[in-house]
ZATINU-386371 format. One record per residue (C-alpha): residue number from 1; residue in three letters; x, y, z. Coordinates in nm, 2 decimals, always signed. Layout:
REM residues N
   num   residuo        X        Y        Z
   NUM       ALA        X        Y        Z
...
REM end
This chain:
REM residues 458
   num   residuo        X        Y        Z
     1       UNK    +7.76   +19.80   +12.79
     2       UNK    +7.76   +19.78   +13.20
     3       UNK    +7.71   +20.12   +13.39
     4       UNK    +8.08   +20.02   +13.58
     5       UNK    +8.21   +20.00   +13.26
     6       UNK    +8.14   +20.34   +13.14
     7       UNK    +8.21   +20.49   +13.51
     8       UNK    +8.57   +20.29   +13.49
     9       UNK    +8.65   +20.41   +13.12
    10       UNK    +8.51   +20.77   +13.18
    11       UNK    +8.75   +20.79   +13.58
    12       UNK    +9.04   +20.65   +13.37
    13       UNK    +9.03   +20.87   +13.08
    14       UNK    +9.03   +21.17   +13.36
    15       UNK    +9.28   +21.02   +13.54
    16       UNK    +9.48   +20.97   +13.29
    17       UNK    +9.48   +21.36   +13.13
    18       UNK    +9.55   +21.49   +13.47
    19       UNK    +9.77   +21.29   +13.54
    20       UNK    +9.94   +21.34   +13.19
    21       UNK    +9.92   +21.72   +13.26
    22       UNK    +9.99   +21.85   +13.58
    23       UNK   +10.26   +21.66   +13.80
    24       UNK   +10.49   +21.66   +13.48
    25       UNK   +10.64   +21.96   +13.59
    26       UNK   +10.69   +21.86   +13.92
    27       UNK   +10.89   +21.56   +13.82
    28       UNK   +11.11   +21.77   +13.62
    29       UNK   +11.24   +21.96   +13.94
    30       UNK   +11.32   +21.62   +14.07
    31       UNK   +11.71   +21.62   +14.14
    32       UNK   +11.88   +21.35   +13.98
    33       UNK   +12.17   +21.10   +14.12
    34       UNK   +12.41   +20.83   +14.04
    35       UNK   +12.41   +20.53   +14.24
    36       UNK   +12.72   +20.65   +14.45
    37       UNK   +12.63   +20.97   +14.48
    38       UNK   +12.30   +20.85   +14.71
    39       UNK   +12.50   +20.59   +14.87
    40       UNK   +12.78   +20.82   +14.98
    41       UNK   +12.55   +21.08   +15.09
    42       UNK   +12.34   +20.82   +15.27
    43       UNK   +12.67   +20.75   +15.48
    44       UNK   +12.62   +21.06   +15.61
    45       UNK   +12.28   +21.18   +15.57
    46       UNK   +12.10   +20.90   +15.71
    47       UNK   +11.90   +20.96   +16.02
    48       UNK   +11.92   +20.63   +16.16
    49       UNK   +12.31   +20.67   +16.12
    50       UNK   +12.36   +20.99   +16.23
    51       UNK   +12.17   +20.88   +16.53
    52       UNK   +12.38   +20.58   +16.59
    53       UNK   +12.69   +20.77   +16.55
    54       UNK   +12.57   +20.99   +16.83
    55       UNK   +12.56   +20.71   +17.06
    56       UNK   +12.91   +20.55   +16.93
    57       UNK   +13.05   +20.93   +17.05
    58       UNK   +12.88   +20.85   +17.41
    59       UNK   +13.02   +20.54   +17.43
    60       UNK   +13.33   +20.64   +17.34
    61       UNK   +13.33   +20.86   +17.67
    62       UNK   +13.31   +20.53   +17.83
    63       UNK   +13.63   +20.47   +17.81
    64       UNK   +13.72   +20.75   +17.90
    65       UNK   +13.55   +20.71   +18.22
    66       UNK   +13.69   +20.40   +18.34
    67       UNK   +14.00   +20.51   +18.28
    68       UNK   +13.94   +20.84   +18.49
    69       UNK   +13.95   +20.55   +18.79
    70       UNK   +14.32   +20.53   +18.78
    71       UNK   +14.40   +20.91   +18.73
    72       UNK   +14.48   +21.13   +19.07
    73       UNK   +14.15   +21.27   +19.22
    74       UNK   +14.23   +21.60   +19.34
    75       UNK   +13.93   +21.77   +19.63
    76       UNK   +13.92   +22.12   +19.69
    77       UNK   +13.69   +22.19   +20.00
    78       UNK   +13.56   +22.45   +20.24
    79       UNK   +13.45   +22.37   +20.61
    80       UNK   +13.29   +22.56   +20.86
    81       UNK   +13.27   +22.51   +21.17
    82       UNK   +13.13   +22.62   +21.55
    83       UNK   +13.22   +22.36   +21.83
    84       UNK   +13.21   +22.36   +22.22
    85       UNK   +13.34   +22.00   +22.20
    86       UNK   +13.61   +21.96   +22.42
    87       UNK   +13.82   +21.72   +22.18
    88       UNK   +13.75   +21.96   +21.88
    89       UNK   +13.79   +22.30   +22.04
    90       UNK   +14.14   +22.19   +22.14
    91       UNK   +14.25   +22.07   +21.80
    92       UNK   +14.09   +22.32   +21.62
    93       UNK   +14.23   +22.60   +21.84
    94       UNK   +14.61   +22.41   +21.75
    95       UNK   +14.52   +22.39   +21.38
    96       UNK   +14.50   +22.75   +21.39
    97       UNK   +14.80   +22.75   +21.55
    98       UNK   +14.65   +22.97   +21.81
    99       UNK   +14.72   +22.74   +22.12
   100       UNK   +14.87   +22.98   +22.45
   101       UNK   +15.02   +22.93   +22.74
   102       UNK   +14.71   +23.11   +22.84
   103       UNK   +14.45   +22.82   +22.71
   104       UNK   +14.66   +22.62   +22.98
   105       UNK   +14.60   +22.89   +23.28
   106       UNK   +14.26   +22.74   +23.36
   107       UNK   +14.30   +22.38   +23.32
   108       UNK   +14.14   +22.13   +23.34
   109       UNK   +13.84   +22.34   +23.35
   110       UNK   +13.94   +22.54   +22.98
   111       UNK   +13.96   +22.17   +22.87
   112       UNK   +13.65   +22.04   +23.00
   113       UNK   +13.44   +22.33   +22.93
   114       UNK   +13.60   +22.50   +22.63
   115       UNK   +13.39   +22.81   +22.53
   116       UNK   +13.26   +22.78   +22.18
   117       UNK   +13.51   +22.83   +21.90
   118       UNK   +13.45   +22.88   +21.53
   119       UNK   +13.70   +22.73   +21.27
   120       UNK   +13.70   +22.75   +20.90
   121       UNK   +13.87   +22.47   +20.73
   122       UNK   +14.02   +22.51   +20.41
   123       UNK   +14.17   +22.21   +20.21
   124       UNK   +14.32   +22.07   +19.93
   125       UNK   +14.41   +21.63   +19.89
   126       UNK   +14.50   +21.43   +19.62
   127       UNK   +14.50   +21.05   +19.63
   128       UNK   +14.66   +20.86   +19.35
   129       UNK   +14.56   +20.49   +19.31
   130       UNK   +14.89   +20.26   +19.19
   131       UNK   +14.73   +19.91   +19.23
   132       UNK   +14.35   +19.90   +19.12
   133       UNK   +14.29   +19.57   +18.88
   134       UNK   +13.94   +19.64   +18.90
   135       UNK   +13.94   +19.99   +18.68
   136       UNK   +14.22   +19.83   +18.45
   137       UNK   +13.97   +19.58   +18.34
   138       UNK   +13.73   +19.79   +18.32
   139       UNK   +13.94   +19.99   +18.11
   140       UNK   +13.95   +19.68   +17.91
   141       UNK   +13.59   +19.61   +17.87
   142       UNK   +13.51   +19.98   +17.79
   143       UNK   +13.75   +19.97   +17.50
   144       UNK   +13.56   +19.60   +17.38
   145       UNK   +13.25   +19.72   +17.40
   146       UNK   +13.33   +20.06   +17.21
   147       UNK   +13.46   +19.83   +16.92
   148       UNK   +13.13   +19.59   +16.95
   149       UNK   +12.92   +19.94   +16.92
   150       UNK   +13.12   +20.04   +16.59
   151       UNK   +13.10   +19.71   +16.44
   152       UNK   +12.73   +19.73   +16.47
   153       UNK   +12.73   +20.07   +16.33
   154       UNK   +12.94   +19.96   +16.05
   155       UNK   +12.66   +19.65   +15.99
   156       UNK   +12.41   +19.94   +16.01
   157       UNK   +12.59   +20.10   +15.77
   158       UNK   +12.52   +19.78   +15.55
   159       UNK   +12.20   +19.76   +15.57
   160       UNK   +12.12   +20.12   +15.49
   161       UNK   +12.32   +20.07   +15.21
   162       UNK   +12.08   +19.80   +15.17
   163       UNK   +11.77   +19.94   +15.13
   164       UNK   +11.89   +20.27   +14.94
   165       UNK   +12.02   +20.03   +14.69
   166       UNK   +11.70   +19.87   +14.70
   167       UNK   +11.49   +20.19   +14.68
   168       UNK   +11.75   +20.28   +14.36
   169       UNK   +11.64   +20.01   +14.18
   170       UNK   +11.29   +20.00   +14.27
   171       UNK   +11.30   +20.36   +14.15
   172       UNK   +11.45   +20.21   +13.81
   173       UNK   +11.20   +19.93   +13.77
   174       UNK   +10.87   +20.19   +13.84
   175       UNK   +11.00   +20.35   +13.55
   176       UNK   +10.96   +20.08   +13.37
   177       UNK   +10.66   +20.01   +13.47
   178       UNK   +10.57   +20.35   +13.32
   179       UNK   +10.70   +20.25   +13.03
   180       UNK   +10.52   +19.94   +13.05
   181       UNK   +10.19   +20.06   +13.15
   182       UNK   +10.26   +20.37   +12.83
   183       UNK   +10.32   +20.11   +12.54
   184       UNK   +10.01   +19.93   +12.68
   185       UNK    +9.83   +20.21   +12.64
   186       UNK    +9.94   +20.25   +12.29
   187       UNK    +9.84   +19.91   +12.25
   188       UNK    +9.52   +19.98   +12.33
   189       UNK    +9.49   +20.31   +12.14
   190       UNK    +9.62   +20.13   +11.82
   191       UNK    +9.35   +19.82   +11.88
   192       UNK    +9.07   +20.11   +11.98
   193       UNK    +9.15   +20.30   +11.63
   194       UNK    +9.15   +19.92   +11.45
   195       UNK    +8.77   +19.86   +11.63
   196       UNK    +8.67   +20.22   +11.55
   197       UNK    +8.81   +20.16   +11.16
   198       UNK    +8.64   +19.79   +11.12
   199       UNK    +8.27   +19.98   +11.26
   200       UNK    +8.30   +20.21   +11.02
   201       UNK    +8.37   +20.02   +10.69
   202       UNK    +8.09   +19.77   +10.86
   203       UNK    +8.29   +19.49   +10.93
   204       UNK    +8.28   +19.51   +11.30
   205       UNK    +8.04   +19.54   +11.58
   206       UNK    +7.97   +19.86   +11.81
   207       UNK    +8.08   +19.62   +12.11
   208       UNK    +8.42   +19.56   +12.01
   209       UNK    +8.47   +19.97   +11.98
   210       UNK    +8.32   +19.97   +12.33
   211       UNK    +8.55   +19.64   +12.50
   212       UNK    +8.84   +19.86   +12.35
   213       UNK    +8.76   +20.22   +12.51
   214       UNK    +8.73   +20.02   +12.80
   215       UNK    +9.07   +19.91   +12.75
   216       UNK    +9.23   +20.23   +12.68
   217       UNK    +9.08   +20.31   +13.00
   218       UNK    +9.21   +20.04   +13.22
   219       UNK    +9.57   +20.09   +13.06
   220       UNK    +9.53   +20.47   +13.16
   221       UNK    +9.52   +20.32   +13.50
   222       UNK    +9.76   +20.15   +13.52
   223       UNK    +9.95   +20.44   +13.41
   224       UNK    +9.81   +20.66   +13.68
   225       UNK    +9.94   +20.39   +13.96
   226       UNK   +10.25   +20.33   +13.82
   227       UNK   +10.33   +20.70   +13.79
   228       UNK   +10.23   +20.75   +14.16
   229       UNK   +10.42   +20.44   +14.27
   230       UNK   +10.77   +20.60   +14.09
   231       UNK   +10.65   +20.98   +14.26
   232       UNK   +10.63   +20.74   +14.62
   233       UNK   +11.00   +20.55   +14.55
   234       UNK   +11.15   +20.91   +14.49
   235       UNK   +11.05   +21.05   +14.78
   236       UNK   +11.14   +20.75   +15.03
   237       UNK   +11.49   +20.77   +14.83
   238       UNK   +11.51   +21.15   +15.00
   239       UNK   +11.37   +21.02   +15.31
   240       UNK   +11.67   +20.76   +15.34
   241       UNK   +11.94   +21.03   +15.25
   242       UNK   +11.80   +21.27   +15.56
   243       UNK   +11.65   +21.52   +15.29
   244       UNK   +11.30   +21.59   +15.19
   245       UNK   +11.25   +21.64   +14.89
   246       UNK   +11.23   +21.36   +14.59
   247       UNK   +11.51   +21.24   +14.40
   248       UNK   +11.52   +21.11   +14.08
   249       UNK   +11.80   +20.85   +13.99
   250       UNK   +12.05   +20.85   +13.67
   251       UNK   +12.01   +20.53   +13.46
   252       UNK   +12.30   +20.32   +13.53
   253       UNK   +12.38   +19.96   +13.38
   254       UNK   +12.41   +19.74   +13.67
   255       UNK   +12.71   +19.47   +13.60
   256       UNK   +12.69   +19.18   +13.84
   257       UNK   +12.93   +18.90   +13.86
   258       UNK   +12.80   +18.63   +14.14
   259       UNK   +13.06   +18.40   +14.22
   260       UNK   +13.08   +18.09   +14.42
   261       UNK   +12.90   +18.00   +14.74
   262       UNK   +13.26   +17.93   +14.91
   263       UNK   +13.34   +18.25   +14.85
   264       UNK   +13.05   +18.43   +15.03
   265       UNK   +13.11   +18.18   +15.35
   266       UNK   +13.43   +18.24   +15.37
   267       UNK   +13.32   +18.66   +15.31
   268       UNK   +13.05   +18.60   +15.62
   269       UNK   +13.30   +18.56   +15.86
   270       UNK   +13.41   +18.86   +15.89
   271       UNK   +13.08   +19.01   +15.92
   272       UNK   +13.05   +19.33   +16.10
   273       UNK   +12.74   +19.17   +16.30
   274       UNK   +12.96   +18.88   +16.43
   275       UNK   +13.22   +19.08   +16.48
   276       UNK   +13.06   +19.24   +16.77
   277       UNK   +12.99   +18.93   +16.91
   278       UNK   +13.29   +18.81   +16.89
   279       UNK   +13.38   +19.11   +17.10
   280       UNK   +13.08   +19.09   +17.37
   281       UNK   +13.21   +18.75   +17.44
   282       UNK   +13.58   +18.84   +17.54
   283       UNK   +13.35   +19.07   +17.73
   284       UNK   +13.21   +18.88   +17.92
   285       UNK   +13.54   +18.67   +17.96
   286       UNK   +13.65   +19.01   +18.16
   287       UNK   +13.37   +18.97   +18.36
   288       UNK   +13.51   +18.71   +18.53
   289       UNK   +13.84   +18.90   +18.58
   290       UNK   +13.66   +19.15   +18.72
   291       UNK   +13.49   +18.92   +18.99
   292       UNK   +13.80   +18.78   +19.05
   293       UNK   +14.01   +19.08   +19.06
   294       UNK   +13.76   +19.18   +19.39
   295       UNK   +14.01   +18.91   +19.62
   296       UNK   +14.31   +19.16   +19.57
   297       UNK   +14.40   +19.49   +19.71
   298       UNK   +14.41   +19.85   +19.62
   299       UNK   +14.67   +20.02   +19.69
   300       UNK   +14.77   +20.40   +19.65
   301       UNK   +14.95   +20.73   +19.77
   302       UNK   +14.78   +21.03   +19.89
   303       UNK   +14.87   +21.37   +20.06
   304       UNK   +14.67   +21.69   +20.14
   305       UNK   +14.73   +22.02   +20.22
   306       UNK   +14.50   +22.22   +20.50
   307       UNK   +14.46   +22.58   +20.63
   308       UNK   +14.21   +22.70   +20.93
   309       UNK   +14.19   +23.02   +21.04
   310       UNK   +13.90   +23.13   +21.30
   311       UNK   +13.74   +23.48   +21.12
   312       UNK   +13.70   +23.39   +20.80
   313       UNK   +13.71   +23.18   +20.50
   314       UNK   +14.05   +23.07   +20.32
   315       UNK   +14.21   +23.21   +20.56
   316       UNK   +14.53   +23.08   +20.71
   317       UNK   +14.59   +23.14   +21.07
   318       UNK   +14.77   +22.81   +21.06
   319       UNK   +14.86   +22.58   +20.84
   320       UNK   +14.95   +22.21   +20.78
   321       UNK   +15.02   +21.88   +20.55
   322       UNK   +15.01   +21.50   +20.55
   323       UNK   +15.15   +21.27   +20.34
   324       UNK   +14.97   +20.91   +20.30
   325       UNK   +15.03   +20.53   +20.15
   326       UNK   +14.76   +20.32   +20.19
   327       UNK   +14.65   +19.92   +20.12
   328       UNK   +14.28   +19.86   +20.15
   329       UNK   +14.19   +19.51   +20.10
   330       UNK   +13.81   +19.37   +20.16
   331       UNK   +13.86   +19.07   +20.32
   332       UNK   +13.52   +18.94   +20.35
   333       UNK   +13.21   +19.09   +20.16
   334       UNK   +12.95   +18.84   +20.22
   335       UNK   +13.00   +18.58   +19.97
   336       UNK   +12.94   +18.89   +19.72
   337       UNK   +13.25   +18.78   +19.54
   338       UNK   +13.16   +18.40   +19.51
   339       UNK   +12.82   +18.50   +19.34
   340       UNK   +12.98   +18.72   +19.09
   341       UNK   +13.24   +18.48   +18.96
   342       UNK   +12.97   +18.21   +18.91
   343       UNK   +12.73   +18.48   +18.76
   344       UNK   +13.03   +18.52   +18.53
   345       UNK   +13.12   +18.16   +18.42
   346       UNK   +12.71   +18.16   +18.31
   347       UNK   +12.76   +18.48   +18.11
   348       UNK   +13.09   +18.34   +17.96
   349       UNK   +12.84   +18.00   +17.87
   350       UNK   +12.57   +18.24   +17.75
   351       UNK   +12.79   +18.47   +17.52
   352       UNK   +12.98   +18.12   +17.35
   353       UNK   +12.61   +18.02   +17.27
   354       UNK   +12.50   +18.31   +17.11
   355       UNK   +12.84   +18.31   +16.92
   356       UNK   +12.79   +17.97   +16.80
   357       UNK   +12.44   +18.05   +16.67
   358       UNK   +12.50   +18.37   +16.54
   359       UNK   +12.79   +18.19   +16.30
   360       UNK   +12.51   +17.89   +16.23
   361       UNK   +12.24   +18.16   +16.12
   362       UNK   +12.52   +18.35   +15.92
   363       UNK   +12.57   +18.07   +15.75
   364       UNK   +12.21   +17.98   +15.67
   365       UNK   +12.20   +18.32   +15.60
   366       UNK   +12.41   +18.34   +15.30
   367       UNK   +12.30   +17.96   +15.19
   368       UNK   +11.94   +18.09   +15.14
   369       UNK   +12.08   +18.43   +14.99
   370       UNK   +12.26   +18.24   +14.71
   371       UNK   +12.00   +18.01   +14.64
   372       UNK   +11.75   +18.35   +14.63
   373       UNK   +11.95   +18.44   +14.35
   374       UNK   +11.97   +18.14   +14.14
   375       UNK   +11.58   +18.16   +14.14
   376       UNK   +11.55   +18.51   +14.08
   377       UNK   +11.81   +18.45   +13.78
   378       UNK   +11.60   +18.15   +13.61
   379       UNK   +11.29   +18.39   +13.68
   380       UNK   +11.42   +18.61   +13.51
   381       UNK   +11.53   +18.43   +13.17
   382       UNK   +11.14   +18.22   +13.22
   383       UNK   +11.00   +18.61   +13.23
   384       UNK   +11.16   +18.73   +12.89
   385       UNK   +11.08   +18.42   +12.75
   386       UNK   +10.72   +18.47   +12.83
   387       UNK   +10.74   +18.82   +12.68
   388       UNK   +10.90   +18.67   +12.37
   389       UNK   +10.60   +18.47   +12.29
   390       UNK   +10.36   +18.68   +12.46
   391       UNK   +10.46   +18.94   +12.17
   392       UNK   +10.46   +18.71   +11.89
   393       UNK   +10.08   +18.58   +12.01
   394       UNK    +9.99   +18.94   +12.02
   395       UNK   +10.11   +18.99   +11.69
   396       UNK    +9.92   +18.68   +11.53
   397       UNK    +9.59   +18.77   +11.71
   398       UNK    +9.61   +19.15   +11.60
   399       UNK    +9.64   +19.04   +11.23
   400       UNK    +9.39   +18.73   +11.25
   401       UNK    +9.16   +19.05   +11.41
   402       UNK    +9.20   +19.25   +11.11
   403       UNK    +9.15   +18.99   +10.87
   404       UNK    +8.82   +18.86   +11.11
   405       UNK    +8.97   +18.57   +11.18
   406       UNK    +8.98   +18.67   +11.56
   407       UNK    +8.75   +18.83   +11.81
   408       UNK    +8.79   +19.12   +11.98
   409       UNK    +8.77   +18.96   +12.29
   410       UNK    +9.03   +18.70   +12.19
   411       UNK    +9.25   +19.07   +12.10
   412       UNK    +9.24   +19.19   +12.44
   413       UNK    +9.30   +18.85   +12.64
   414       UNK    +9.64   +18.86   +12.40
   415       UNK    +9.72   +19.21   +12.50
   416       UNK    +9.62   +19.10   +12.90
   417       UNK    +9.91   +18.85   +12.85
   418       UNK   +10.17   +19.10   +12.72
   419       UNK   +10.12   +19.31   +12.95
   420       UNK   +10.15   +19.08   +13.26
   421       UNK   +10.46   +18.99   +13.06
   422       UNK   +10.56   +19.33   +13.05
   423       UNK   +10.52   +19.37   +13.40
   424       UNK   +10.68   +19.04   +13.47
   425       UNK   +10.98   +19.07   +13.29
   426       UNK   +11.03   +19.43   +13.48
   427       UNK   +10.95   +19.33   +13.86
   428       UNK   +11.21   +18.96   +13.78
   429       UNK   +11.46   +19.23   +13.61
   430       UNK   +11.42   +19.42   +13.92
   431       UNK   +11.40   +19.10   +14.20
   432       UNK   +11.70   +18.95   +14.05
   433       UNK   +11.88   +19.24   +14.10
   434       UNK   +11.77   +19.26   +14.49
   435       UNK   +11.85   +18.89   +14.57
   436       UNK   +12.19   +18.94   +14.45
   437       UNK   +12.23   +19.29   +14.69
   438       UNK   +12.06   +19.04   +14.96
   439       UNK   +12.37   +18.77   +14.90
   440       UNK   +12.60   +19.03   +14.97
   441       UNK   +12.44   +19.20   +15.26
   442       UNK   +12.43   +18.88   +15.39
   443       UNK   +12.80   +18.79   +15.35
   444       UNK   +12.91   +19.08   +15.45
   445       UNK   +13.03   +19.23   +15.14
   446       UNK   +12.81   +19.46   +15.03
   447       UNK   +12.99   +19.82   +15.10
   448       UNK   +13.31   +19.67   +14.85
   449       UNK   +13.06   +19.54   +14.56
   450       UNK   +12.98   +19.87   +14.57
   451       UNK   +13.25   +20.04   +14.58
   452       UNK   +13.17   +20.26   +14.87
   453       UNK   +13.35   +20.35   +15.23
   454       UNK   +13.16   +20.37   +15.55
   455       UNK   +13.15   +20.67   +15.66
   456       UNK   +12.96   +20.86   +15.94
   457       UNK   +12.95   +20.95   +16.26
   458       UNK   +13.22   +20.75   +16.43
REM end
């Protein structure tokens, strides 16, 4: 027998009691879900979703910020001031409604050459805008883009959904891997004790007892991968519901009823994705209202309220008001104007594009999606079929070994097959299972064949 072949069976064997041994118990602390108990609490749990939320709350404030543009802007302000200017000493001395017969007693020269004065300025105006088309489509676009943002957090949504789906079922199919990788250890325990039986009684060789520890060896293994695979798929479950620690999954029976490609088109349409789109380009649309908006007026009301006194601050020595309508219309800007509205027109052409591809790729999309699931489905049934026979060969070749009518050799190229067929039959169980989740995350449908809500931060 080769040195690497006694290393490999005597690591294996190791690997295999410690493994047997001592992270038993630590899978046993595992908490254990159902399917719509991880989905629901990846709605809310999710970092990537509770990120996004975040931002759907700042954009939010966007509209709220346009439409502060149309709401009174009330100033409250302070002034101080020390002057010899003739033109200000004069007024300020009338603000403060301090102006004598005796300022006149010297003139002109009190007028010419005032002697400094100090003034402070207290005041409070308000202007109101009544015409402003620019902030009421801005308004507008604020609002469109708020409802692009939470379509794409809703198709964010989707996709997390997605992959903890995904993760649920890969969780499910590493278990049976286990159980694969366990039987064909039995397998090769039960062919081992056959080998060690046949050596004895003298109708064997010493080689076959060898071939077949090396074979309980390599099945301990796979054991010891597959075990550490499921450990891995519990902990990036945890991961994807914002927690860390590793959860196990409940065992659920996964009913699936694909129906016809029409019905997934028509589905697609009113993806979350396009949605958004759909909303950007009405966007842009406004953009062109807003350039042209820029060739009309604003018009408003305003008024404001003023004390000055000449010792100190809010005081009121004198006091006065002013009420104000106003029409402020650029009438020239450069050509600014002209740029913006063809700027816009190309934005308009650029957003239709990206509409019309985006519902192309959708539709390719879902196309390749249900024909993803067809092949996963004829995998699957061409997978249990191979187990089928790969269990009957296994059969014939163990008796035909214990009768010698087979090799040892010939034994454990039978049990090679089953277990690729084992494992076969568990990853197509599994892959059919994600192309049909990928047909309807692709049309859009995914949340309702799951029977969940969005939720989160919106």
């Amino acid at each position: 027998m080769k040195v690497s072949s006694v290393i490999r069976l005597i690591v294996g064997v190791l690997f295999f009691i410690l493994f047997s041994f001592v992270p038993l118990t630590a899978m046993a602390s595992d908490r254990a879900m159902s399917l719509k108990e991880t989905l629901s609490l990846a709605m809310t749990g999710n970092p990537k979703l509770r990120a996004l939320g975040q931002s759907i709350l700042a954009e939010r404030e966007n509209v709220g910020i346009a439409g502060s543009y149309l709401l009174p802007k009330i100033i409250a302000e302070e002034r101080f001031m020390r002057t010899s200017n003739p033109a200000y000493a004069f007024s300020i001395k009338m603000n403060q409604q301090r102006f004598s017969g005796e300022d006149l007693a010297g003139a002109p020269d009190t007028f010419n050459r005032p002697a400094p004065i100090s003034d402070f300025q207290t005041s409070l105006s308000l202007e109101q805008a009544l015409f402003a088309p620019k902030a009421s489509i801005g308004i507008d676009m604020a609002k469109k883009e708020l409802t692009a943002r939470e379509r794409e957090f809703d198709r964010n949504q989707e996709e997390v959904a997605l992959k903890v789906y995904k993760t649920f079922l890969g969780i499910q199919t590493a278990k049976s891997f286990v159980s694969a990788a366990e039987a064909g250890i039995a397998d090769a325990q039960a062919h081992l004790r056959v080998a060690e039986l046949r050596y004895q009684e003298g109708l064997g060789i010493y080689s076959d007892v060898l071939r077949a520890r090396v074979a309980v060896a390599t099945a301990a293994e796979r054991s010891v991968s597959a075990k550490r695979n499921l450990e891995t798929a519990k902990r990036v479950l945890g991961l994807m519901l914002g927690l860390i620690e590793s959860i196990d999954t409940i065992p659920e029976k996964h009913v699936i009823a694909v129906r016809e490609l029409e019905y997934y088109y028509e589905a697609s349409r009113d993806r979350k994705d396009l949605k958004a789109m759909e909303q950007r380009s009405g966007n842009a649309e406004n953009l062109l209202r807003m350039a042209n908006s820029g060739y009309l007026p604003v018009v408003g009301i305003g008024g404001s309220v003023q004390a000055n006194d000449h010792k100190r601050p809010l005081g009121a020595e004198g006091d006065s008001w002013q009420v104000m309508a106003f029409l402020r219309w650029e009438l020239f800007d450069g050509t600014k104007r002209e740029h913006e509205r063809t700027k816009a027109r190309y934005k308009i052409a650029e957003a239709e594009e990206y509409l019309a591809g985006m519902k192309k790729e959708i539709a390719f999309q879902v196309y390749d999606a249900f024909l993803g699931v067809g092949e996963a489905r004829d995998g699957q049934e061409l997978a249990r079929s191979a187990l089928e026979s790969s269990e009957e060969g296994m059969r014939i070749v163990r008796t035909r070994y214990e009768n010698s009518l087979a090799s040892m050799i010939e034994l454990l190229d039978m049990q090679a097959s089953l277990d690729a067929s084992r494992a076969g039959t568990v990853a197509k169980e599994g892959a059919y299972l994600a192309s049909v989740a990928d047909l309807w995350f692709q049309s859009g449908t995914l949340l309702n064949e799951l029977g969940i809500a969005g939720k989160g931060g919106r």
